[in-house]
N, CA, C and O atoms as a printed pandas DataFrame, in Angstrom:
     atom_number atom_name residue_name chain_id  residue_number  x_coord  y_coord  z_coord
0              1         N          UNK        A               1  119.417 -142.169 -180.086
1              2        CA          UNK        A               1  118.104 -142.258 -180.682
2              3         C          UNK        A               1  118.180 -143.113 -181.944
3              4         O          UNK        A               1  119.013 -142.756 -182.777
4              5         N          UNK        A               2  117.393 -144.248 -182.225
5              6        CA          UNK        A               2  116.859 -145.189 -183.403
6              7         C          UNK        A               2  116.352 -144.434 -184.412
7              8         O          UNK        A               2  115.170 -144.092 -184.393
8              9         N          UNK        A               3  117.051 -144.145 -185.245
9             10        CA          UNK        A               3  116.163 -143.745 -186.454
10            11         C          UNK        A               3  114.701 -144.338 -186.982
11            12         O          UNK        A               3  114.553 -145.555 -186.873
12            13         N          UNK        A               4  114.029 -143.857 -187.330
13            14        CA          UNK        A               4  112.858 -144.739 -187.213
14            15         C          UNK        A               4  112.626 -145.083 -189.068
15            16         O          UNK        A               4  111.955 -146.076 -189.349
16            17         N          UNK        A               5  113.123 -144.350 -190.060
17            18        CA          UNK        A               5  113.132 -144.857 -191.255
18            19         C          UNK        A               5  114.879 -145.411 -191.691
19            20         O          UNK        A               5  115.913 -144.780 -191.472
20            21         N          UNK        A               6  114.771 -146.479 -192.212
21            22        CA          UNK        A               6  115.991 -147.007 -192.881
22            23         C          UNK        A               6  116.164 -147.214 -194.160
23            24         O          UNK        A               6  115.226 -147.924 -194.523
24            25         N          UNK        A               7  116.950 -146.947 -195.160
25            26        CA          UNK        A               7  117.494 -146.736 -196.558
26            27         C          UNK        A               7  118.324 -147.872 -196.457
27            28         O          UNK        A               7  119.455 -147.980 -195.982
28            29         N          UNK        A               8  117.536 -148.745 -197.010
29            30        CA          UNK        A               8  118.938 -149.727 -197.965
30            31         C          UNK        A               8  119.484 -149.317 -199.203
31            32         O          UNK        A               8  118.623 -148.687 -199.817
32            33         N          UNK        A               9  120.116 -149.368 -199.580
33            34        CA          UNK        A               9  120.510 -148.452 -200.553
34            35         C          UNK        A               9  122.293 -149.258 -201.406
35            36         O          UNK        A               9  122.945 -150.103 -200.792
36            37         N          UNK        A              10  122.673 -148.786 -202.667
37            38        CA          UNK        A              10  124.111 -149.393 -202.846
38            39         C          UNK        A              10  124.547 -148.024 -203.958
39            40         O          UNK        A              10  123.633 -147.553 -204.635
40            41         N          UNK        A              11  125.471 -147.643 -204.047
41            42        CA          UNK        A              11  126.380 -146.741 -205.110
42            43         C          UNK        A              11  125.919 -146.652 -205.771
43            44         O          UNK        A              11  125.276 -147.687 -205.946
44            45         N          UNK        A              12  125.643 -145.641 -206.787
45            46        CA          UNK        A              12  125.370 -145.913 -208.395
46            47         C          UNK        A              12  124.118 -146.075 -208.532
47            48         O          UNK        A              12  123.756 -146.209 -209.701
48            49         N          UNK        A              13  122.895 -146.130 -207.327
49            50        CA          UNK        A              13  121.292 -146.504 -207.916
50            51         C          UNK        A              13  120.342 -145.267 -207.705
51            52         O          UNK        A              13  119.719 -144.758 -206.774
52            53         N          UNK        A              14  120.598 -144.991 -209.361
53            54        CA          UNK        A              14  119.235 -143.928 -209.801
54            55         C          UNK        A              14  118.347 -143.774 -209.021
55            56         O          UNK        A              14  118.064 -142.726 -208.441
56            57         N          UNK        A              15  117.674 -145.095 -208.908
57            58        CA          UNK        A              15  116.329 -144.761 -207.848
58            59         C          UNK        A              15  116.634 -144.705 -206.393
59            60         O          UNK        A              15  115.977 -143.981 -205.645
60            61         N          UNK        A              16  117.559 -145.409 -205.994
61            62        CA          UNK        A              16  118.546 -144.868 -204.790
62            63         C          UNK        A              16  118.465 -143.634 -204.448
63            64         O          UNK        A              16  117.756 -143.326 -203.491
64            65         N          UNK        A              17  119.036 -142.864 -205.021
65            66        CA          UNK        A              17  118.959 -141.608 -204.835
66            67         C          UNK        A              17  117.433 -140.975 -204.672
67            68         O          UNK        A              17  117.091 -140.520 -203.581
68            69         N          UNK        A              18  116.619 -140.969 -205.701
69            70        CA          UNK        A              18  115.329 -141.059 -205.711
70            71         C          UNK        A              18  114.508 -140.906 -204.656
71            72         O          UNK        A              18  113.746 -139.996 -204.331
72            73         N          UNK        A              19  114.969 -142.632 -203.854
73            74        CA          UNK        A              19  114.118 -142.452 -202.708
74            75         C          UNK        A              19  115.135 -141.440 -201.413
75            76         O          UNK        A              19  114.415 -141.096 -200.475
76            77         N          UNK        A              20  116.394 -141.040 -201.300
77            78        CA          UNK        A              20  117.370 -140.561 -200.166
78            79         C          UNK        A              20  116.359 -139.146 -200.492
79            80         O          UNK        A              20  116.071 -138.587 -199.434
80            81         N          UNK        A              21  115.924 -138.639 -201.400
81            82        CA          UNK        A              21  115.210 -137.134 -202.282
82            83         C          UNK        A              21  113.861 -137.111 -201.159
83            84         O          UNK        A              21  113.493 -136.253 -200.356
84            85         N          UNK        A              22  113.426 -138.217 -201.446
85            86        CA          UNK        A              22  112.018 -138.176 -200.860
86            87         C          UNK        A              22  111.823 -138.453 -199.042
87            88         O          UNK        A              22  111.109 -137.874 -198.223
88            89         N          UNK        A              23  112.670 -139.442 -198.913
89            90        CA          UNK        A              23  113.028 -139.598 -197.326
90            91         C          UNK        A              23  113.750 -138.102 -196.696
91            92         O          UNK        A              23  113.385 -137.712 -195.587
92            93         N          UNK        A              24  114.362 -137.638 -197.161
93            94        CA          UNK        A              24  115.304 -136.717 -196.510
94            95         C          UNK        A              24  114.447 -135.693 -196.551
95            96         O          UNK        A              24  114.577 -134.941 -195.585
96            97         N          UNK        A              25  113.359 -135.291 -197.553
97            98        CA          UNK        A              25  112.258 -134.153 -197.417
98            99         C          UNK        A              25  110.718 -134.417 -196.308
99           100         O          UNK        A              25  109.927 -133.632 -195.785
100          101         N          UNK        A              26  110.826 -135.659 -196.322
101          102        CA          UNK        A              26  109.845 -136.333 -195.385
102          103         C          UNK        A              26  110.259 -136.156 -194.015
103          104         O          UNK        A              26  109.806 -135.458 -193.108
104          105         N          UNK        A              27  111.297 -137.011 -194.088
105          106        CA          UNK        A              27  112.083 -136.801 -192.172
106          107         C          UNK        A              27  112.144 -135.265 -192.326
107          108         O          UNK        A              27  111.606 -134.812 -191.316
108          109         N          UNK        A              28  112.503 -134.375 -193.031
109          110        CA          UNK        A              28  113.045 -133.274 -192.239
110          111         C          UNK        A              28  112.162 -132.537 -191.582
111          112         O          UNK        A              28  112.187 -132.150 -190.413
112          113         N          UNK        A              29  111.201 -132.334 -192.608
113          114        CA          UNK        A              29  109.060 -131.731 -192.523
114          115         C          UNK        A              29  109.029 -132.670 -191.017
115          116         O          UNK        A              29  109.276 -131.890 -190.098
116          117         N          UNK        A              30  108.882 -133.586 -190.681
117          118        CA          UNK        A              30  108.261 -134.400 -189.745
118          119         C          UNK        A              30  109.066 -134.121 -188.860
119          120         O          UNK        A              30  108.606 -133.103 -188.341
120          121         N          UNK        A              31  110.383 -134.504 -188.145
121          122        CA          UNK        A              31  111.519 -134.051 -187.406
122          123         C          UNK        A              31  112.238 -135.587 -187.241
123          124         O          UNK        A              31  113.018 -136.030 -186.398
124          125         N          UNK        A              32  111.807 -135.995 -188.061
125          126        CA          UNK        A              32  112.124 -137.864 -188.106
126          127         C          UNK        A              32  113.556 -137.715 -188.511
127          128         O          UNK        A              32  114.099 -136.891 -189.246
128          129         N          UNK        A              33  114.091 -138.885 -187.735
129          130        CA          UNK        A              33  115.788 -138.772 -188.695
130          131         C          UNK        A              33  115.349 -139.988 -189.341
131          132         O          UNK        A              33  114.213 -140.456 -189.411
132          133         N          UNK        A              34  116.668 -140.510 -189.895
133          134        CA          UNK        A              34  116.788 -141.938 -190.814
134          135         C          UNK        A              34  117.549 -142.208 -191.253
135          136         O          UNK        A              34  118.083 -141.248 -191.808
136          137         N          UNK        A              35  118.302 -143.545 -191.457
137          138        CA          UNK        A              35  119.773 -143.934 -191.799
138          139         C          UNK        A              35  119.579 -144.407 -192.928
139          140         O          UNK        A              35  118.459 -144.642 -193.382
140          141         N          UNK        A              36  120.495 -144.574 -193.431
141          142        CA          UNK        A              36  121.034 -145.100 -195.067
142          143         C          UNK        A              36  122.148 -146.422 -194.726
143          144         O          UNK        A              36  123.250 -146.227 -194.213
144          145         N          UNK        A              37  121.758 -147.438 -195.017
145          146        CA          UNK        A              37  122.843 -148.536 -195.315
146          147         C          UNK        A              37  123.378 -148.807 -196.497
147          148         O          UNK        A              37  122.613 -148.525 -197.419
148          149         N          UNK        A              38  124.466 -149.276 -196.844
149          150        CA          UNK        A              38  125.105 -149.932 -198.158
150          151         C          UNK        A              38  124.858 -150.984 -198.041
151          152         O          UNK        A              38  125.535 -151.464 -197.132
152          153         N          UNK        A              39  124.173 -151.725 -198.514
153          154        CA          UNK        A              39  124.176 -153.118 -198.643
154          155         C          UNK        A              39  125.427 -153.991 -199.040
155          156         O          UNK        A              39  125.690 -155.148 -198.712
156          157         N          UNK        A              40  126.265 -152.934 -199.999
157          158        CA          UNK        A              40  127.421 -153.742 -200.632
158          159         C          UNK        A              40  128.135 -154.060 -199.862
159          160         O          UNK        A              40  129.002 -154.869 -200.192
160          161         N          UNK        A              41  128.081 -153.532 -198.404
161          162        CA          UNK        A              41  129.519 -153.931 -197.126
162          163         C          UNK        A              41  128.710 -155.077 -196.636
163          164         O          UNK        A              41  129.570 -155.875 -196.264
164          165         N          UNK        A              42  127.518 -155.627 -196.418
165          166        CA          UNK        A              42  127.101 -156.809 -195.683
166          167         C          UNK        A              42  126.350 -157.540 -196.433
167          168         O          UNK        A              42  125.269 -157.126 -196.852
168          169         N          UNK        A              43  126.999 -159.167 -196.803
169          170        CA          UNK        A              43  126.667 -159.715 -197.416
170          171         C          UNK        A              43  125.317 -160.608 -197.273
171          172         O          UNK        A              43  124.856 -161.359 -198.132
172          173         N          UNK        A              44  124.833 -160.363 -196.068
173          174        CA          UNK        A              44  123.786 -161.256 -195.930
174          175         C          UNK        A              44  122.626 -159.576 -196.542
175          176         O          UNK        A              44  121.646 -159.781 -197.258
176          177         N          UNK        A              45  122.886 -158.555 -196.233
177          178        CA          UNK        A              45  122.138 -157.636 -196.881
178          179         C          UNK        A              45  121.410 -157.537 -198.692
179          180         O          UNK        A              45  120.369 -157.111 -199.192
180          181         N          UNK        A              46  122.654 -158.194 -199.180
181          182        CA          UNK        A              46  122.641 -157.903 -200.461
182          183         C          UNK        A              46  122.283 -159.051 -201.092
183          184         O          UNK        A              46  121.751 -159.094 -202.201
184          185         N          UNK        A              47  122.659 -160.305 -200.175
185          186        CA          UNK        A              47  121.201 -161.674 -200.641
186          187         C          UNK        A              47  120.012 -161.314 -200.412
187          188         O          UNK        A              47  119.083 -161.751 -201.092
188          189         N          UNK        A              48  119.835 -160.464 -199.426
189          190        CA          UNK        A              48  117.930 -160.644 -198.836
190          191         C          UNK        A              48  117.580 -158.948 -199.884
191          192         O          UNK        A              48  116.425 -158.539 -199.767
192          193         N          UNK        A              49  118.367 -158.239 -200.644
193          194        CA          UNK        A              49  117.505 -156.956 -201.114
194          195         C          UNK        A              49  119.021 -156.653 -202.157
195          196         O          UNK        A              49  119.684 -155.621 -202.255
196          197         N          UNK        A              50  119.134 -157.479 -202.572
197          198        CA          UNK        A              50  119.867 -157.179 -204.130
198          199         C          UNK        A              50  119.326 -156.535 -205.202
199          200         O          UNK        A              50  119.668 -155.549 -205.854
200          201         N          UNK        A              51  118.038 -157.607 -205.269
201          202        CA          UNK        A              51  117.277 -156.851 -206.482
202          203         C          UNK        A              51  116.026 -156.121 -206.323
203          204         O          UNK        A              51  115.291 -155.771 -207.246
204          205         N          UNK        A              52  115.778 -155.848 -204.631
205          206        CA          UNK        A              52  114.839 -154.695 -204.435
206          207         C          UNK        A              52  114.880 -153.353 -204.407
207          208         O          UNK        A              52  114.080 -152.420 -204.484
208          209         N          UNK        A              53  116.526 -153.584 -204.219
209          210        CA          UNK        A              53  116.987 -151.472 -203.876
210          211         C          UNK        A              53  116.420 -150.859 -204.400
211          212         O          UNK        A              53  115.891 -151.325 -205.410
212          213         N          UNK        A              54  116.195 -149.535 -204.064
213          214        CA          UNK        A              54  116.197 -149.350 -202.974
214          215         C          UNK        A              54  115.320 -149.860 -201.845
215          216         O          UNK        A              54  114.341 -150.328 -202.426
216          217         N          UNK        A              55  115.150 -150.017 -200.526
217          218        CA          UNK        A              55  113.927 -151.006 -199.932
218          219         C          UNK        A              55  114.275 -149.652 -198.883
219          220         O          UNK        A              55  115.388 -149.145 -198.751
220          221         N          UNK        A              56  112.567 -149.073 -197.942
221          222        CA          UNK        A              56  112.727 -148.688 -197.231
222          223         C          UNK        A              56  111.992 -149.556 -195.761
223          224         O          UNK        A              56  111.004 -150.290 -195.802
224          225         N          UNK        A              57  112.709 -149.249 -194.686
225          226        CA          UNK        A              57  111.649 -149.748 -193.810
226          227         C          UNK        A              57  111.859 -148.581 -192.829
227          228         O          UNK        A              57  112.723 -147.722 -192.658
228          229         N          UNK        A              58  110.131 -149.090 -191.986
229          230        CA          UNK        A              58  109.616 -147.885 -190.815
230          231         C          UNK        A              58  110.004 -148.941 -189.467
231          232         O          UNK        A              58  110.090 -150.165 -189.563
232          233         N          UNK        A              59  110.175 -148.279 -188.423
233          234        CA          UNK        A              59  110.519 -148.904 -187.529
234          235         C          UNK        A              59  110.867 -150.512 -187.292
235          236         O          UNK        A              59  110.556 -151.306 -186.405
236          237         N          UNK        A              60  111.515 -150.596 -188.281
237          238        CA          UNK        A              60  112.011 -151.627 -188.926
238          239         C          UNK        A              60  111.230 -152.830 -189.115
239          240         O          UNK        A              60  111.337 -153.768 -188.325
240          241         N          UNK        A              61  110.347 -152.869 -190.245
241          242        CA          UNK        A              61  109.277 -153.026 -191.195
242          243         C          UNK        A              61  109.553 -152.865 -192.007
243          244         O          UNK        A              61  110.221 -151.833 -192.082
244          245         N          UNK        A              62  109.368 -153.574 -193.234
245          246        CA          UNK        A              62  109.921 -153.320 -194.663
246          247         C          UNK        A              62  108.423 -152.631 -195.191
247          248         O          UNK        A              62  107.343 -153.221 -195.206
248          249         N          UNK        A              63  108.692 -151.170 -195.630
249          250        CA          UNK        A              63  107.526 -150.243 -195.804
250          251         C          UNK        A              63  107.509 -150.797 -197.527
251          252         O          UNK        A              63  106.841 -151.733 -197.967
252          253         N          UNK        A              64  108.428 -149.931 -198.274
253          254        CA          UNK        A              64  108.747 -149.897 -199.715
254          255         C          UNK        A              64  109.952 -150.417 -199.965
255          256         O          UNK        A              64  110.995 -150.564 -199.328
256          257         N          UNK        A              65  109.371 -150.786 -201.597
257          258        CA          UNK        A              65  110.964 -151.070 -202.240
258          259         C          UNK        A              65  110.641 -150.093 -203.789
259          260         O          UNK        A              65  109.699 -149.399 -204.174
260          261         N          UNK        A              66  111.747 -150.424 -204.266
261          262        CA          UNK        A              66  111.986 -149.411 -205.784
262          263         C          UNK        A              66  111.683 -148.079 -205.393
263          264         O          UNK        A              66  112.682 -147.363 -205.329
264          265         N          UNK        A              67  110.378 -147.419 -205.055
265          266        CA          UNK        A              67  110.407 -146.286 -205.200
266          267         C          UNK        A              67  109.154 -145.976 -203.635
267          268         O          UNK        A              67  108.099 -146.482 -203.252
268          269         N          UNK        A              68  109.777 -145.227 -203.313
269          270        CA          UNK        A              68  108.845 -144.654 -202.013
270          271         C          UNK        A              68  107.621 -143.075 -202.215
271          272         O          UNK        A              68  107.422 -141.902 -202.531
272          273         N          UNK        A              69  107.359 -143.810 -201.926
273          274        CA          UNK        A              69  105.493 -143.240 -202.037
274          275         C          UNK        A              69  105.342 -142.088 -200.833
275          276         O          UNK        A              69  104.987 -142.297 -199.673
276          277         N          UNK        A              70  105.686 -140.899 -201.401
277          278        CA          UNK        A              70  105.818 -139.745 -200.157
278          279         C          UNK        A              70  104.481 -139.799 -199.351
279          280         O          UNK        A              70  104.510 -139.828 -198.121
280          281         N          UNK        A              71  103.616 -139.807 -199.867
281          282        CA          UNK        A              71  102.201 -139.678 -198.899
282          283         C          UNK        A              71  102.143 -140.426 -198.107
283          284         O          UNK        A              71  102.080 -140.179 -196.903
284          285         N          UNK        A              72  102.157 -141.882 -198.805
285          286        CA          UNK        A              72  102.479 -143.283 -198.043
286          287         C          UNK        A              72  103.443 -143.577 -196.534
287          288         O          UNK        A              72  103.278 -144.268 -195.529
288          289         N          UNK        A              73  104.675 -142.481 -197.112
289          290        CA          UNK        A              73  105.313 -142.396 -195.818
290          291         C          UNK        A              73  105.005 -141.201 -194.760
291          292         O          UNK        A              73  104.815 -141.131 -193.546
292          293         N          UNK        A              74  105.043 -140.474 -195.645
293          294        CA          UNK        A              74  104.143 -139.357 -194.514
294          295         C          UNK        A              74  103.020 -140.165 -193.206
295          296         O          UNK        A              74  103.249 -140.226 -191.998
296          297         N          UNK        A              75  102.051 -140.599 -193.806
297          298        CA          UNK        A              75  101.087 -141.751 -193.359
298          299         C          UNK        A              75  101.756 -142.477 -192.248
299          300         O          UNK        A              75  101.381 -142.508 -191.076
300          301         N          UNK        A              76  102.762 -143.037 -192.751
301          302        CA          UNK        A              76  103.554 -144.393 -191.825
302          303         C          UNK        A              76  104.359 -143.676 -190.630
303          304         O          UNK        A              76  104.870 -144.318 -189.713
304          305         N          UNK        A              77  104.409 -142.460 -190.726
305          306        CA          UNK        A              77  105.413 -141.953 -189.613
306          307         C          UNK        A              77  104.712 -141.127 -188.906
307          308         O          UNK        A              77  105.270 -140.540 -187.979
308          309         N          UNK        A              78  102.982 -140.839 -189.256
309          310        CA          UNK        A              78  102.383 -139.566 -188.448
310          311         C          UNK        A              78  101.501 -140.726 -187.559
311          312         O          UNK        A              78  100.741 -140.367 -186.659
C-alpha cells in the first residue's frame, strides 16, 4: 500500500518535527498511513526542497511546506 501523505523532512528541523506531530495525529484519526523522507540521503531532493522543509505532499502533490495546516489536511485526505 502507497502511503498517501509524504514528509520531506531532514535531522535537526524544529518545524520538522512540528509537522511529523500533526501528520501522525491526522493519519492516525483518518486510518491514512504516511512516509517520512530525509532529504539529506538524495541529492536531487535537497536541491528541489532545501529551503522549504518541511514540504508535505498528498498523493503526491505538493500540499504544504514550513508548517502543515491540520484542517487543511484533514480536508485533503477526506
Amino acid at each position: 500500500m502507497t502511503a498517501r501523505v509524504t514528509l520531506y523532512s531532514k535531522p535537526g528541523c524544529h518545524l520538522c518535527d512540528d509537522a511529523r506531530a500533526v501528520i501522525e495525529r491526522v493519519c492516525a484519526e483518518l486510518g491514512t498511513s504516511y512516509d517520512e523522507v530525509d532529504i539529506t540521503t538524495r541529492p536531487e531532493l535537497m536541491s528541489a526542497y532545501g529551503e522549504q522543509i518541511p514540504v508535505t505532499l498528498v498523493d503526491g502533490a505538493q500540499h504544504d511546506f514550513w508548517r502543515v495546516d491540520e484542517a487543511r489536511l484533514r480536508r485533503a485526505l477526506s
